[in-house]
C-alpha positions as CSV (number, residue, x, y, z in Angstrom):
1,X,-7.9,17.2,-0.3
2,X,-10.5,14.4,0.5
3,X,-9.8,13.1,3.7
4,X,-10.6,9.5,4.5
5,X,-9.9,7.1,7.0
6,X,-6.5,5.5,6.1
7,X,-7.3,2.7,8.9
8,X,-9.7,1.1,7.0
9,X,-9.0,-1.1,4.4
10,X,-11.8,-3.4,2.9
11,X,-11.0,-7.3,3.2
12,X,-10.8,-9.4,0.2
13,X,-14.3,-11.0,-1.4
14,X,-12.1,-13.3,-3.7
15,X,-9.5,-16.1,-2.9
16,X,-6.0,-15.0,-3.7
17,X,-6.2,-17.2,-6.6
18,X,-8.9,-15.7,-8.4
19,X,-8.1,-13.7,-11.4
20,X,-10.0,-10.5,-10.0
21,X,-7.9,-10.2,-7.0
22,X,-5.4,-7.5,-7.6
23,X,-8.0,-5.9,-9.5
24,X,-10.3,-5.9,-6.0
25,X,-6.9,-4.8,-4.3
26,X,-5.9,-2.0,-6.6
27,X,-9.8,-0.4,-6.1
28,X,-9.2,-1.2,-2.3
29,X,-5.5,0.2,-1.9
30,X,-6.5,3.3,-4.9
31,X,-7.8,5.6,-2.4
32,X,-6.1,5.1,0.1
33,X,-2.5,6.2,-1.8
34,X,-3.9,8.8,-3.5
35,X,-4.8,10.2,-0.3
36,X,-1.5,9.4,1.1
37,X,0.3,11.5,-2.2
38,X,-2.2,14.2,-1.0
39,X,-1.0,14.5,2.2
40,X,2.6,14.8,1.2
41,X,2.3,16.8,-1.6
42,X,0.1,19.5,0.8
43,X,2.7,18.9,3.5
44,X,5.2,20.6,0.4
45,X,6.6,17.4,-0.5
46,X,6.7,16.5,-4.6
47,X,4.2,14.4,-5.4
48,X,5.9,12.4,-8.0
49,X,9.3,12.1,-5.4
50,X,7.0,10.7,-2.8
51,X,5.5,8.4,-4.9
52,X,9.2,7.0,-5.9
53,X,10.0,6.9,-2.2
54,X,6.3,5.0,-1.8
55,X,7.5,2.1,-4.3
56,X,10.6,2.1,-2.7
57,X,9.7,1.8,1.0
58,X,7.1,-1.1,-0.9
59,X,10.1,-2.9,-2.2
60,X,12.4,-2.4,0.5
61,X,9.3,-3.6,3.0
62,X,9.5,-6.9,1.5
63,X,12.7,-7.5,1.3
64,X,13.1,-6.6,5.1
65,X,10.1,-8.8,6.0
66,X,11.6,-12.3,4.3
67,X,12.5,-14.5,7.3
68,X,13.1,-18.3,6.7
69,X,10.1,-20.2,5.0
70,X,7.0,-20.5,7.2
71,X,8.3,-18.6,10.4
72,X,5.1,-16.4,10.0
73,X,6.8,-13.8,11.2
74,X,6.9,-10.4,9.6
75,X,9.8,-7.2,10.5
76,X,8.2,-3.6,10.2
């Protein structure tokens, strides 16, 4: 298992409007979920179930996290 620090996640060097964005965020967020999968699976969780529960904790994140328009605020 490569451990890495999972508090450290480079800022953007695009505007969210640029076409290379996500592509910057996927190599940015990459490492950091596979390290993340890494953990759970050596912890004896299955890999591919805690990916599942990863998109699904994603999803259900935003969901929870939608207040009115432009309150700014966020629920975690």
């Amino acid at each position: 298992m490569n451990v890495m620090n999972l508090n450290v996640i480079p800022p953007p060097a695009r505007a969210a409007t640029d076409l290379n964005y996500e592509a910057d965020l996927k190599v940015a967020l990459d490492p950091i979920l596979v390290e993340l999968l890494d953990r759970a699976e050596a912890a004896g969780w299955d890999r591919r179930k805690a990916a599942y529960t990863v998109m699904f904790l994603a999803a259900r994140n935003l969901t929870d996290s939608k207040g009115p328009p432009g309150n700014g605020s966020s629920a975690g």
